[in-house]
C-alpha positions as CSV (number, residue, x, y, z in Angstrom):
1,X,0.0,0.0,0.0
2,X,1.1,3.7,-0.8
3,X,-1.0,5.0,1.7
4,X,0.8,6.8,4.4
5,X,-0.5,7.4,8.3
6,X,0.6,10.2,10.1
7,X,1.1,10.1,14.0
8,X,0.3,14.0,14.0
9,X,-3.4,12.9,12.7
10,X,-4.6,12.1,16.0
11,X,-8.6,11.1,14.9
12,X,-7.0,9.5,11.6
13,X,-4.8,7.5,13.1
14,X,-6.7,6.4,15.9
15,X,-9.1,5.3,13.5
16,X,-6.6,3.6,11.6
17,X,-5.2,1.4,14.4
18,X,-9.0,0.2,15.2
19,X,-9.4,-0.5,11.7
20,X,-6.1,-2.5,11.8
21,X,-7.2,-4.6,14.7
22,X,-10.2,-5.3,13.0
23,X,-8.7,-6.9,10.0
24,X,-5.9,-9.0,12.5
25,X,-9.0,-10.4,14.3
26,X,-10.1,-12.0,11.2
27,X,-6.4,-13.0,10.8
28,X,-6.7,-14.6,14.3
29,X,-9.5,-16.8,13.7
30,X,-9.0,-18.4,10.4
31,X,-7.4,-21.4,10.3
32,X,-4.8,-21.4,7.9
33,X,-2.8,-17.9,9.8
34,X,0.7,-18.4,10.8
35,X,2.5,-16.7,13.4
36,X,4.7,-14.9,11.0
37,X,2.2,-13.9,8.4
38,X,0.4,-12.7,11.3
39,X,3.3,-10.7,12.6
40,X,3.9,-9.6,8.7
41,X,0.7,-7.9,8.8
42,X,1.6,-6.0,11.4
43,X,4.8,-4.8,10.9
44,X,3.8,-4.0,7.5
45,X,0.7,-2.0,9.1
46,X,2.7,-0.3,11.2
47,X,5.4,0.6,8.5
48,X,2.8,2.4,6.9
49,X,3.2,5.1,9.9
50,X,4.9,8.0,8.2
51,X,6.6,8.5,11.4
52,X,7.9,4.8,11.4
53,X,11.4,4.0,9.6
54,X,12.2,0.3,10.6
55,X,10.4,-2.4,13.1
56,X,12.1,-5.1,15.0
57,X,10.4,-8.1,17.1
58,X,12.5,-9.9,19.6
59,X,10.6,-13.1,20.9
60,X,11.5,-14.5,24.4
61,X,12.9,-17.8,24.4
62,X,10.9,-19.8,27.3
63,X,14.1,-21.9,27.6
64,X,17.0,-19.8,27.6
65,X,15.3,-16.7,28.7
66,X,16.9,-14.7,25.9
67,X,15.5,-12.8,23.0
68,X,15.7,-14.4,19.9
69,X,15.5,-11.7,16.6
70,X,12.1,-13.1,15.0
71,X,11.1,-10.7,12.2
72,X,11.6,-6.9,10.5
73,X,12.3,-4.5,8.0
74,X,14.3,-4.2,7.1
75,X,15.4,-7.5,7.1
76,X,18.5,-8.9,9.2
77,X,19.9,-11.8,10.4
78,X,21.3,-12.9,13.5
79,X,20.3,-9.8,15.2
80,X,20.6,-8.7,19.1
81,X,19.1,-6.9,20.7
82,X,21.6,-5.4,22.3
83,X,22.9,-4.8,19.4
84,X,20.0,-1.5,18.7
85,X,20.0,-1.0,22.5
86,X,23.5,-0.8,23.9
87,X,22.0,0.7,27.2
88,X,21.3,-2.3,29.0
89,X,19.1,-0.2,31.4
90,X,16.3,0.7,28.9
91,X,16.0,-2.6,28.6
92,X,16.1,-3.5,31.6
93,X,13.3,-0.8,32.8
94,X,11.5,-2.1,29.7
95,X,10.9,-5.5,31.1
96,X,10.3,-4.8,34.7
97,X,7.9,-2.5,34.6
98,X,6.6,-3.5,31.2
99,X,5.9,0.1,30.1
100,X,7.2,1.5,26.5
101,X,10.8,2.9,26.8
102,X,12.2,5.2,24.7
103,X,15.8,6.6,23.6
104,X,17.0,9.9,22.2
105,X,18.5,9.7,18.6
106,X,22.2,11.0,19.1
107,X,22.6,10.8,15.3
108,X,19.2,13.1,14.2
109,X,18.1,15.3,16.5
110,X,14.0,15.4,17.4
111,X,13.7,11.7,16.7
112,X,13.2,8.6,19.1
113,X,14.0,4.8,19.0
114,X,11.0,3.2,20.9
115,X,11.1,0.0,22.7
116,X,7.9,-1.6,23.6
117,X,7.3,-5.2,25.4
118,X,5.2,-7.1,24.8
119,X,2.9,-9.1,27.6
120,X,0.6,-11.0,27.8
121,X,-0.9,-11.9,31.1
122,X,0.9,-9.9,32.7
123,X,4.3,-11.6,31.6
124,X,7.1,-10.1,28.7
125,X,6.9,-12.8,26.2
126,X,9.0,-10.3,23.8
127,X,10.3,-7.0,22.8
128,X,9.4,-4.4,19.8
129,X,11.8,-2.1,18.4
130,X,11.1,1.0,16.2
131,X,13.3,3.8,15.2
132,X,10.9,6.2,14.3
133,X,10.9,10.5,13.3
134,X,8.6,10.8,16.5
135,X,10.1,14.2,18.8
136,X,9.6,13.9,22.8
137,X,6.3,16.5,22.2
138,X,4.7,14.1,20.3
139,X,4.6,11.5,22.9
140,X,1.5,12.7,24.5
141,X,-0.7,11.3,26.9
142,X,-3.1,10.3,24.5
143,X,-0.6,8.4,21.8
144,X,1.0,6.6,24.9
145,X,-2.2,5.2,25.8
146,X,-3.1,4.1,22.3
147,X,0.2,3.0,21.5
148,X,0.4,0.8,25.0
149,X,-3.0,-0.4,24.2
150,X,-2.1,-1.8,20.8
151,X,1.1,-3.8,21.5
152,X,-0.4,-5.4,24.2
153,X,-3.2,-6.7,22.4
154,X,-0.2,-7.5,19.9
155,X,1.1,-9.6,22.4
156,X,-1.8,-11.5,23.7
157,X,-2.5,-12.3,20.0
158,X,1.1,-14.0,19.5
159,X,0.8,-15.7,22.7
160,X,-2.0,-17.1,21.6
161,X,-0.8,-18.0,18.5
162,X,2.3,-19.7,19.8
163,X,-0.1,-21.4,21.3
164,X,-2.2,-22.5,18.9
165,X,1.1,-23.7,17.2
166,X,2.1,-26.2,19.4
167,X,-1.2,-27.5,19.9
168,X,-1.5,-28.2,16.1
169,X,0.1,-31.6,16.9
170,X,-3.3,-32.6,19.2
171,X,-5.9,-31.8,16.7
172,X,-8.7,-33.3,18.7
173,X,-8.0,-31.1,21.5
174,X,-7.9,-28.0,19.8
175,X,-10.9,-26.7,19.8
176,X,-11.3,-26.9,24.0
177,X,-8.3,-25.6,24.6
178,X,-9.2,-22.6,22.6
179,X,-12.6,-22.4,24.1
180,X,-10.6,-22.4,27.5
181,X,-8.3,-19.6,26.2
182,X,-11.0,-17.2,25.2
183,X,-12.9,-17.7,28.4
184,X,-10.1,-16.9,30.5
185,X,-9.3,-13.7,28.2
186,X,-12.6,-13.1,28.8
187,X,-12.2,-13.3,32.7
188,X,-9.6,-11.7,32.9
189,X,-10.9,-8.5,31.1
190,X,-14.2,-8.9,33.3
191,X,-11.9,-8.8,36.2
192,X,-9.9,-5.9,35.5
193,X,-12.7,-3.6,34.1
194,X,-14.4,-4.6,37.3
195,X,-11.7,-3.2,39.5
196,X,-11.6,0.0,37.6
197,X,-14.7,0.5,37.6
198,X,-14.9,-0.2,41.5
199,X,-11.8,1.8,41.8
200,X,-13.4,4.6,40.2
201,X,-16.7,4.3,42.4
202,X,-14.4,4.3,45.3
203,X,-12.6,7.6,44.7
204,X,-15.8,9.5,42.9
205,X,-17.9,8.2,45.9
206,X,-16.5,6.3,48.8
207,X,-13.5,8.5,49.3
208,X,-14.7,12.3,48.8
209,X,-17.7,11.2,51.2
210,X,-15.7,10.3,53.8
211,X,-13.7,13.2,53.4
212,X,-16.3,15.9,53.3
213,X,-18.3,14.6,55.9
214,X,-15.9,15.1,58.6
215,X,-14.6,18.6,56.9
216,X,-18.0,20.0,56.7
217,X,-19.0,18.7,60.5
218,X,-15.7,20.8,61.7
219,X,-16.7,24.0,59.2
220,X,-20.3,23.5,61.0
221,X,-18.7,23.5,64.3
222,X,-16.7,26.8,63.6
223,X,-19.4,28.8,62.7
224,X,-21.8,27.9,66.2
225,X,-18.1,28.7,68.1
226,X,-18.2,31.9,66.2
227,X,-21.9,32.8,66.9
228,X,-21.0,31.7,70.8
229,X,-18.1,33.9,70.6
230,X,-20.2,36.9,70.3
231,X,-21.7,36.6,74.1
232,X,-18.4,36.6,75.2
233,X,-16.7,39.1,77.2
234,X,-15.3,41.9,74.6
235,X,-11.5,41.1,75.9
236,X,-12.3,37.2,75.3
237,X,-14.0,37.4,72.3
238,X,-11.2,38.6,69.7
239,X,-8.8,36.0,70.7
240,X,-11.9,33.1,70.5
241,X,-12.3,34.5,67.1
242,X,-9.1,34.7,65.8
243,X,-8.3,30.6,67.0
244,X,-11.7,29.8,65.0
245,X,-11.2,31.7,62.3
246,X,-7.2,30.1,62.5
247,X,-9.3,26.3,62.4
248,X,-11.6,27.1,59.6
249,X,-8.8,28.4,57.3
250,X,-7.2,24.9,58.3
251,X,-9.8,23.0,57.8
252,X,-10.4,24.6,54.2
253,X,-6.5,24.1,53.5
254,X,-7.3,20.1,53.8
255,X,-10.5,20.6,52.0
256,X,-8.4,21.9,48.8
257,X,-5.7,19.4,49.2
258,X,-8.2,16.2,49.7
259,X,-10.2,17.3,46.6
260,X,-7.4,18.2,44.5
261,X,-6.0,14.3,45.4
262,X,-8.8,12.9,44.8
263,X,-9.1,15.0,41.2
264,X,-5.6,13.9,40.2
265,X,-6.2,9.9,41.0
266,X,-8.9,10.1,38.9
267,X,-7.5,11.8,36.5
268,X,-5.1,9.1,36.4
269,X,-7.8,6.5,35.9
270,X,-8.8,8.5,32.7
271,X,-5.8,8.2,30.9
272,X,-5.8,4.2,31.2
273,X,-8.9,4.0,29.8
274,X,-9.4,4.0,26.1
275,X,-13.0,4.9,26.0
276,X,-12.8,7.4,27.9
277,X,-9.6,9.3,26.1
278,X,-11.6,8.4,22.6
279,X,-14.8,10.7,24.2
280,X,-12.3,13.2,25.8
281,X,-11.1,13.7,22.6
282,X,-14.5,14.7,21.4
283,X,-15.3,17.6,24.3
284,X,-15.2,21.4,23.7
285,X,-15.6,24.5,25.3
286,X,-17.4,26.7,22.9
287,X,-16.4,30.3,24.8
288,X,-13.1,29.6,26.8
289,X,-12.7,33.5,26.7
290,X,-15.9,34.0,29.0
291,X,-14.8,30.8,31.1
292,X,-11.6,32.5,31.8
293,X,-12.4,35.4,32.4
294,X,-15.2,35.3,35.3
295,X,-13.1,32.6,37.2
296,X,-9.8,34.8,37.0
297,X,-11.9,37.8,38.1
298,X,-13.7,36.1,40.9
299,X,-10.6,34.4,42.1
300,X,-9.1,37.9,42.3
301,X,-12.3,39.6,44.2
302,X,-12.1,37.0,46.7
303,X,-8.2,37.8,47.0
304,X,-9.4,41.6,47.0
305,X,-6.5,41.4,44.1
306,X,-8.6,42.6,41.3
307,X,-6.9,45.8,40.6
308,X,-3.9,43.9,39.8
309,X,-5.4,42.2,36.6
310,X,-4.1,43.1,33.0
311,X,-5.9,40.9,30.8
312,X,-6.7,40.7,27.1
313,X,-8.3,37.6,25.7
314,X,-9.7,36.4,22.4
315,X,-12.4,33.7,21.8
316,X,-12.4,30.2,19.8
317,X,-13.9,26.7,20.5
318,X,-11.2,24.8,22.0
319,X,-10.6,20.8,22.6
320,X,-12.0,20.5,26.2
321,X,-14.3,19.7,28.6
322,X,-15.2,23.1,30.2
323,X,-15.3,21.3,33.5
324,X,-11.9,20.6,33.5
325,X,-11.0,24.0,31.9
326,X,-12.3,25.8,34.9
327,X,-10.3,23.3,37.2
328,X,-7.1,24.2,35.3
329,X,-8.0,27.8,35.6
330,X,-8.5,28.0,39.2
331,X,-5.3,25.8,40.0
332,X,-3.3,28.2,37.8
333,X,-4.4,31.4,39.0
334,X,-4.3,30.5,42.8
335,X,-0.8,29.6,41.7
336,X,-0.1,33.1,40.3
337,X,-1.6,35.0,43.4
338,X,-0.1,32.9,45.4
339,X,3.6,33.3,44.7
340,X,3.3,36.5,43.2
341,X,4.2,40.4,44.9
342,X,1.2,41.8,46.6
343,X,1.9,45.2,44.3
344,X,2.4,43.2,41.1
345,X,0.4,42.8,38.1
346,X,-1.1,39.5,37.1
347,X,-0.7,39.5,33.1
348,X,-3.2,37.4,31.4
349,X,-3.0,36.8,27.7
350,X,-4.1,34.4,24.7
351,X,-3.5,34.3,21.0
352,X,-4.1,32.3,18.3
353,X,-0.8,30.1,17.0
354,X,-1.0,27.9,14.2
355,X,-3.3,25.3,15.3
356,X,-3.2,26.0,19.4
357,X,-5.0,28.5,21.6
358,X,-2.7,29.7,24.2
359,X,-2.8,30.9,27.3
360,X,-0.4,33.0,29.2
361,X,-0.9,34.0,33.1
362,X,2.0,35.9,34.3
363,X,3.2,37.3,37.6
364,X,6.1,38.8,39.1
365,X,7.6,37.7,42.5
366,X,8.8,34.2,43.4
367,X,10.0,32.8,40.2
368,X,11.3,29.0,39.8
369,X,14.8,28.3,39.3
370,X,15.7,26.4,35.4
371,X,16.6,23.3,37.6
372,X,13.1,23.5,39.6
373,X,11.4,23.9,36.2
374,X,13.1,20.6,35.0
375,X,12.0,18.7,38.2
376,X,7.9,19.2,37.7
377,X,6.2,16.0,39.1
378,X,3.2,15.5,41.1
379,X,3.4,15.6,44.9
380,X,6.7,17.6,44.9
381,X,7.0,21.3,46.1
382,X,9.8,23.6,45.6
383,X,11.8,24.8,48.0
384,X,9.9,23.4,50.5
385,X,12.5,24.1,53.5
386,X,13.1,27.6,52.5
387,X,9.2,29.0,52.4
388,X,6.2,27.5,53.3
389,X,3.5,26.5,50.8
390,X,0.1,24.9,50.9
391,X,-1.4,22.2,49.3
392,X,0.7,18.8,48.2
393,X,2.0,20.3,44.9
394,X,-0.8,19.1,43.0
395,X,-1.5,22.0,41.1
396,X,0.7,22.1,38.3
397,X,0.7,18.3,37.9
398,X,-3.1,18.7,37.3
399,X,-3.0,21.3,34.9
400,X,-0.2,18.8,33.0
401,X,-2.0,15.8,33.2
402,X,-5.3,17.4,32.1
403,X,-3.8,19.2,29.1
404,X,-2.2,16.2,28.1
405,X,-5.2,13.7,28.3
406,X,-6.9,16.5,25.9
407,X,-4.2,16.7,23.4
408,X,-2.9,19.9,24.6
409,X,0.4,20.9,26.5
410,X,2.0,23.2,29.0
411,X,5.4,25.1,29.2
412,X,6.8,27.0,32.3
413,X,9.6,30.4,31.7
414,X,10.8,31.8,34.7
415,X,13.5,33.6,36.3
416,X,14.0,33.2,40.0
417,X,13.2,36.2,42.3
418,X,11.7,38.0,39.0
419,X,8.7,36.4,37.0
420,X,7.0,33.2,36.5
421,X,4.8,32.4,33.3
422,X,2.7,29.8,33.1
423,X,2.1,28.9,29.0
424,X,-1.1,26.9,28.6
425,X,-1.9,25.4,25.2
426,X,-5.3,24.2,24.2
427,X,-6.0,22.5,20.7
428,X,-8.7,24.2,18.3
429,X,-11.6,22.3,18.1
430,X,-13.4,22.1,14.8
431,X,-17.1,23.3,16.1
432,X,-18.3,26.7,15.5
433,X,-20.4,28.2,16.7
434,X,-23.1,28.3,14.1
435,X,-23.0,24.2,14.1
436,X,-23.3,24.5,17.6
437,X,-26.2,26.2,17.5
438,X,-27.5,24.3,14.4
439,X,-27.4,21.1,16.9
């Protein structure tokens, strides 16, 4: 075929790839499919990735536990695998944790080898290796996923067909052992869409629940201590006052942290599942300009920070749930009033660029070091010893993780003691206005 996919294509290629599986289903089940005409269907479906330059499939040898070169393009014999990957510690990660590894191209800058295992109940039973075009941006949340999601129903199918193989020499038991096969696939998808789902109803339910019960019986208690206050002696009263008002600003310090927990777990759950990064990928927000705007300006009021505000936004449809546009909103402008000057302006700005709307919020005070900027993860703080934050750190991990389950991104430039500007950038989605009104 002369027909090339492109990576970049997010919608087409996803598309693709379920197309693909489609056609190696019907591969699977007929009788007369080989392992390696199977594989040779793949690697020649993934080849037509525009991205994709060569493909290599290591099978692990059950006996010798070593990987034995089974197939590629282009073609070679005798291969190792250490041989492509002289870091023994990729592979290494690759196969313990079983997650897609990949390595910088010294030779052509923006480009990345990938390695990928393959498992199949939860065992490596090989190794895939592409050198591909693919830069680190293009590795987003979204592609991992879909990628992960392929390869390891890759594997399952060439376990299976191994399988299938060796059992050609007991004909008459074929066909139970196969029936026994599917049922445990079955079981063992039940099973784990069963604990996500319960994990799900835990943290959506169970958790904020028990969380929020307690927090809001403490708030409740606060506000009668407050009310009791006031028949209090004048000289007593302030200092009653001042330890309640001390415990309710506590108590909502916990409340913000425990929600914003609970946010990111789930938001974690999200971008494992492939249904529901398929109908993320389908959400808009028809006016982010008015979204923006009223949360920035009501998060300033409440600060008594609104003289501060230089803003100047324009309007598009963009790719996102407005749900989670307000929550990346919020997180980002606490962050700005929170480390910024109490004089200083808050800048806020967006623009159209190429294909992105982005998003600038900008203030001047704190600042984050280059080396602090390079060490953004969820859960850690900066310079924890020297000043005193609240909240876990969360907030800029959920602004990443969100961004990147909607195709989007993020970008940090700061200067320490000076500025820090928080770049946000949302994809364009293809809605109007006048189709969504149409609808």
């Amino acid at each position: 075929m002369n027909m090339k996919i492109s990576i970049n294509n997010f919608d087409e290629f996803a598309s693709y790839l379920i197309d693909t599986e489609n056609k190696s289903l019907d591969l699977i089940i007929s009788d007369e499919v080989s392992l390696t005409k199977y594989l040779e269907f793949y690697i020649n479906s993934i080849l037509i990735v525009q991205e994709v330059n060569s493909i290599q499939l290591f099978l692990l040898d059950s006996e010798t536990y070593t990987f034995e070169h089974y197939i590629g393009l282009p073609k070679f014999d005798d291969l190792l695998i250490d041989e492509l990957v002289p870091n023994i510690e990729v592979i290494s990660t690759a196969i313990t944790t079983m997650q897609m590894q990949y390595i910088k191209n010294s030779g052509n800058e923006g480009s990345l080898k990938l390695l990928i295992p393959l498992v199949s109940f939860q065992k490596i039973i090989g190794l895939f290796y592409l050198e591909t075009t693919i830069d680190e941006v293009t590795i987003t949340l979204h592609l991992y996923s879909l990628l992960t999601s392929l390869f390891h129903k890759i594997g399952i199918a060439i376990d299976y067909l191994q399988f299938k193989q060796e059992s050609n020499s007991v004909k008459q038991n074929y066909q139970q052992l196969l029936a026994i096969n599917q049922i445990e696939t079955q079981k063992v998808t039940l099973e784990l869409q069963d604990t996500i789902n319960q994990l799900t109803k835990n943290l959506s339910m169970m958790i904020p629940h028990e969380i929020r019960t307690p927090i809001n019986q403490i708030l409740g208690s606060t506000k009668m201590l407050k009310d009791y206050a006031q028949v209090l002696p004048e000289e007593d009263r302030e200092g009653v006052e001042e330890l309640v008002d001390d415990i309710a600003s506590s108590v909502n310090r916990l409340r913000r942290i425990s929600e914003n927990y609970i946010f990111y777990s789930n938001l974690t759950i999200i971008a494992y599942d492939i249904s529901k990064l398929s109908s993320a990928a389908n959400e808009f927000s028809l006016s982010p300009k008015s979204v923006i705007y009223d949360i920035i300006n009501n998060r300033l009021q409440q600060n008594n920070t609104q003289d501060r505000l230089i803003i100047n936004l324009i309007d598009t449809p963009i790719k996102i749930n407005e749900s989670f546009l307000v929550k990346i909103i919020e997180e980002a402008i606490d962050n700005a009033i929170k480390f910024s000057s109490p004089i200083s302006t808050i800048n806020v700005n967006s623009s159209l660029e190429g294909n992105k709307y982005v998003l600038s919020i900008k203030n001047y005070g704190v600042g984050m070091s280059e080396s602090d900027v390079e060490t953004i993860q969820p859960f850690l703080q900066f310079q924890r010893s020297v000043q005193e934050q609240q909240g876990m750190g969360l907030g800029l991990a959920i602004i990443f993780r969100v961004l990147s389950i909607f195709g989007g991104s993020a970008e940090i430039n700061s200067k320490k003691e000076e500025f820090f500007e928080l770049i946000l950038k949302f994809q364009l989605s293809d809605v109007s206005v006048e189709d969504f009104l149409q609808s």
